[in-house]
C-alpha positions in Angstrom: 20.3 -20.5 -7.6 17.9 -18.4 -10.0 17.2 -14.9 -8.4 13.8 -13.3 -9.1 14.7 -10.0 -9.9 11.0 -8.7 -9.9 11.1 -9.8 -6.3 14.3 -7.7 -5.5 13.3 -4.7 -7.6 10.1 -5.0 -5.0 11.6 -5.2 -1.9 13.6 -1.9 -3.0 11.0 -0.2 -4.0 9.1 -1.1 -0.4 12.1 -0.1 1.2 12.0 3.5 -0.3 7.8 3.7 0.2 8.7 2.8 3.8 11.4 5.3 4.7 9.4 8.0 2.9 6.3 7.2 4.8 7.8 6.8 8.1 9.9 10.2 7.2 6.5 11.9 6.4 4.7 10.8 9.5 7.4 10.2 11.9 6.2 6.3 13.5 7.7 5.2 16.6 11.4 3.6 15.3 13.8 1.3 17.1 17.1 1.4 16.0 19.1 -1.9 16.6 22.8 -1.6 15.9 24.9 -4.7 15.5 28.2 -6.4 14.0 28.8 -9.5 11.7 31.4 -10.7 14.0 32.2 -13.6 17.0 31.0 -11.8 20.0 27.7 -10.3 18.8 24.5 -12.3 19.5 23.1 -11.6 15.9 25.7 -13.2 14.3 26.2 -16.9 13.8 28.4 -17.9 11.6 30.2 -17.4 8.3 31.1 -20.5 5.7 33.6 -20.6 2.6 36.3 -18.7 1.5 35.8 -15.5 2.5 38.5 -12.8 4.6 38.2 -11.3 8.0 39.4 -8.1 7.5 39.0 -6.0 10.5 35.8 -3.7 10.2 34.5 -5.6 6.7 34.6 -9.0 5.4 36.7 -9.5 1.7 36.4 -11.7 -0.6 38.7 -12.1 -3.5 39.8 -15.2 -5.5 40.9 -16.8 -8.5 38.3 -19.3 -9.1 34.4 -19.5 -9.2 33.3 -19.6 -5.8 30.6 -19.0 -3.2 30.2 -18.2 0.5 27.9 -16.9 3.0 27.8 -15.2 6.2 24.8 -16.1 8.4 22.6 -13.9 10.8 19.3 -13.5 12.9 17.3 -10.4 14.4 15.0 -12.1 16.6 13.8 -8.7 17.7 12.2 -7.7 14.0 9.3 -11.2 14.6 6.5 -9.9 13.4 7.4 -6.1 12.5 8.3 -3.9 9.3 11.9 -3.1 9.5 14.7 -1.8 7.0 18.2 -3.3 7.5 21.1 -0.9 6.5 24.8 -1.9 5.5 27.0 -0.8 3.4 29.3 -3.0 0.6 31.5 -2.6 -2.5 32.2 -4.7 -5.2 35.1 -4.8 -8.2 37.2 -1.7 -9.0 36.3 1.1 -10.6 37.2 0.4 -14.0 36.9 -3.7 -14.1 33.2 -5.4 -15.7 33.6 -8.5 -13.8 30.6 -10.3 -12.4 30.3 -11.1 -9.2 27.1 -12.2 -6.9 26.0 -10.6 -3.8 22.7 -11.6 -2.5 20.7 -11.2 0.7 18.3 -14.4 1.6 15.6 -14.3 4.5 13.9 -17.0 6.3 11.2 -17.3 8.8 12.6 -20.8 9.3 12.1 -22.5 6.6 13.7 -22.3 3.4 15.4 -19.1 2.4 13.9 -16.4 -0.4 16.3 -14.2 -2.4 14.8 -10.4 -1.3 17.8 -8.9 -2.7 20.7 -8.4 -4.7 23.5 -6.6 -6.2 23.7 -5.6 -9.9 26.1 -9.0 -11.0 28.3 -6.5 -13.2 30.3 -3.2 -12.6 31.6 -1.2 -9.8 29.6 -0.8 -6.7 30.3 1.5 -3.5 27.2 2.4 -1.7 25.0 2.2 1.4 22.0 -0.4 1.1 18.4 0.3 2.8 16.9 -3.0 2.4 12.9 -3.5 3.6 12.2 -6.7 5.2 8.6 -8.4 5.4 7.8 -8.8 9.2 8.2 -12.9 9.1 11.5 -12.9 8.5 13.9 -13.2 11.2 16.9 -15.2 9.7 19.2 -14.0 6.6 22.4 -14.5 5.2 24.9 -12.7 2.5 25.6 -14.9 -0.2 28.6 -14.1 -2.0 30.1 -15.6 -5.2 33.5 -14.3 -6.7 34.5 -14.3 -10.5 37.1 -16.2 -12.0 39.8 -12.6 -12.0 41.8 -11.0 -9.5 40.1 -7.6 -9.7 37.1 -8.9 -9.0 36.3 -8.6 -5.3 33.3 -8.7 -3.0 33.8 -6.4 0.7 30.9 -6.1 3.3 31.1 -4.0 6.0 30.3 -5.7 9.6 28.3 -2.5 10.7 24.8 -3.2 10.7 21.9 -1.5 11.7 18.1 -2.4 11.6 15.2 -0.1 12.0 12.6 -1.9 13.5 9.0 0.2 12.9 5.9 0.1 15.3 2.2 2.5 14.7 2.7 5.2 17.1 0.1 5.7 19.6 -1.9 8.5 18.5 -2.7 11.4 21.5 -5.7 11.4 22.8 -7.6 15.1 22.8 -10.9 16.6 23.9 -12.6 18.3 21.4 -15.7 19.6 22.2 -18.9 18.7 19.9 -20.0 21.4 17.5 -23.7 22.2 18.1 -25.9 20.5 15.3 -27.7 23.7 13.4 -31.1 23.1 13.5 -32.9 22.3 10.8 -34.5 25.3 8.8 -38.5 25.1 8.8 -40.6 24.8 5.1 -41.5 27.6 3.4 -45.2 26.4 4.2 -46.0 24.3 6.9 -48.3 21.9 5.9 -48.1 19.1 8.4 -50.5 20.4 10.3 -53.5 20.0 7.7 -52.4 16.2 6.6 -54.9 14.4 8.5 -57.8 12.7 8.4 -59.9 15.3 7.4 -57.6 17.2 5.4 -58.1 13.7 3.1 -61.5 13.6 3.2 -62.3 17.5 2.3 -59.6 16.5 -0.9 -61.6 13.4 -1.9 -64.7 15.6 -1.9 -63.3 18.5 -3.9 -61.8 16.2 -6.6 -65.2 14.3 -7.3 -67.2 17.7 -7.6 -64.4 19.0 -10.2 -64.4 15.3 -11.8 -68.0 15.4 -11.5 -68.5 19.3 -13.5 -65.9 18.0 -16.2 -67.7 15.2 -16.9 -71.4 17.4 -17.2 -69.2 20.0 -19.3 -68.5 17.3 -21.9 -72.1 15.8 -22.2 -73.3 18.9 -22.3 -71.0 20.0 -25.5 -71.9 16.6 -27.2 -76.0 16.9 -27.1 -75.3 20.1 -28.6 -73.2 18.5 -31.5 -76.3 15.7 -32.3 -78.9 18.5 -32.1 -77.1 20.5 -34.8 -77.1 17.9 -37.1 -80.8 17.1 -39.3 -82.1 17.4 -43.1 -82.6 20.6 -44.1 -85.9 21.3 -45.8 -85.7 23.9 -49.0 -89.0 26.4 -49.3 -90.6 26.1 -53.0 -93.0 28.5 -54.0 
């Protein structure tokens, strides 16, 4: 099955946005704790060759092969949540590769939302975010070829399930609006009818002097110009 890691590297990173925003505003969280085991309702089943051992499942052997461990939080339909567990993988000082993936369905077919690096020691606690269609997952696991490579998931699980917390209603009393500062001069009272018509009147008796003041200069220009007569004798 070919992983897409950009997909996995996404659902991490979602995973950490979500914690940090739910941290930073505090949402309404449920908390669902559960067990991969017989006995708890969110487990169903588990398939290949793969160890009960008590408070984690174990996987370790000498050929190439895969199994799973199904599950389903009917709970999370239709909300954000972040599943928690914590797993191990090879000892400390081995590079085997081994394959630890975490599928999700809303029914349908199954989408790889994440994995564990396929090389190296691993020993930590996973906070995984999980779209709100999903409701059905299961661990796949594949073992290498060695003896020191080995696969161990602990049945402790826990799933934060998060909802918009309803906001408090307060009473806040309006601010008075300020009112409005006047003009420096009020001229509303003068744009009327009137006002319109004394405007029109004063702008043809200015147009009107303009126009007299620059026939006037131009008769004076023609009258200056004529032959001049010279006095002989």
């Amino acid at each position: 099955m070919k992983i897409d890691f950009r997909a996995v590297l996404l659902t991490s990173v979602m995973a950490i946005i979500l914690l940090s925003v739910c941290h930073a505003y505090q949402p309404q969280a449920t908390v669902i704790d559960f067990r991969l085991e017989e006995g708890d309702p969110h487990f169903i089943k588990y398939e290949g060759k793969i160890v009960d051992e008590g408070e984690y499942w174990y996987m370790n052997v000498n050929t190439e092969t895969t199994a799973q461990i199904l599950f389903g939080i009917p709970e999370k339909k239709g909300i954000d949540a972040v599943l928690v567990f914590t797993f191990s993988k090879d000892d400390p000082d081995s590079v085997g590769r081994d394959i630890f993936t975490l599928l999700a369905s809303s029914g349908g077919e199954y989408d790889a939302i994440w994995s564990a690096p396929e090389w190296g020691h691993v020993n930590k606690t996973a906070y995984i975010y999980i779209p709100p269609e999903y409701i059905y997952f299961r661990f796949l696991l594949s073992d290498g070829r060695n003896s020191y490579e080995y696969l161990k998931l602990n049945k402790d699980m826990q799933v934060m399930l998060f909802t918009n917390q309803t906001p408090t209603t307060t009473t806040v009393a309006p601010s008075p609006t300020p009112p409005t500062p006047p003009p420096l001069i009020d001229i509303t009272q003068f744009l009327n009818q009137d006002f319109f018509m004394i405007l029109t009147f004063v702008a043809t008796v200015v147009s009107a002097f303009l126009a007299y003041k620059i026939i006037k200069r131009g008769q004076k220009k023609v009258r200056g110009k004529g032959i001049k007569f010279e006095k002989y004798g």
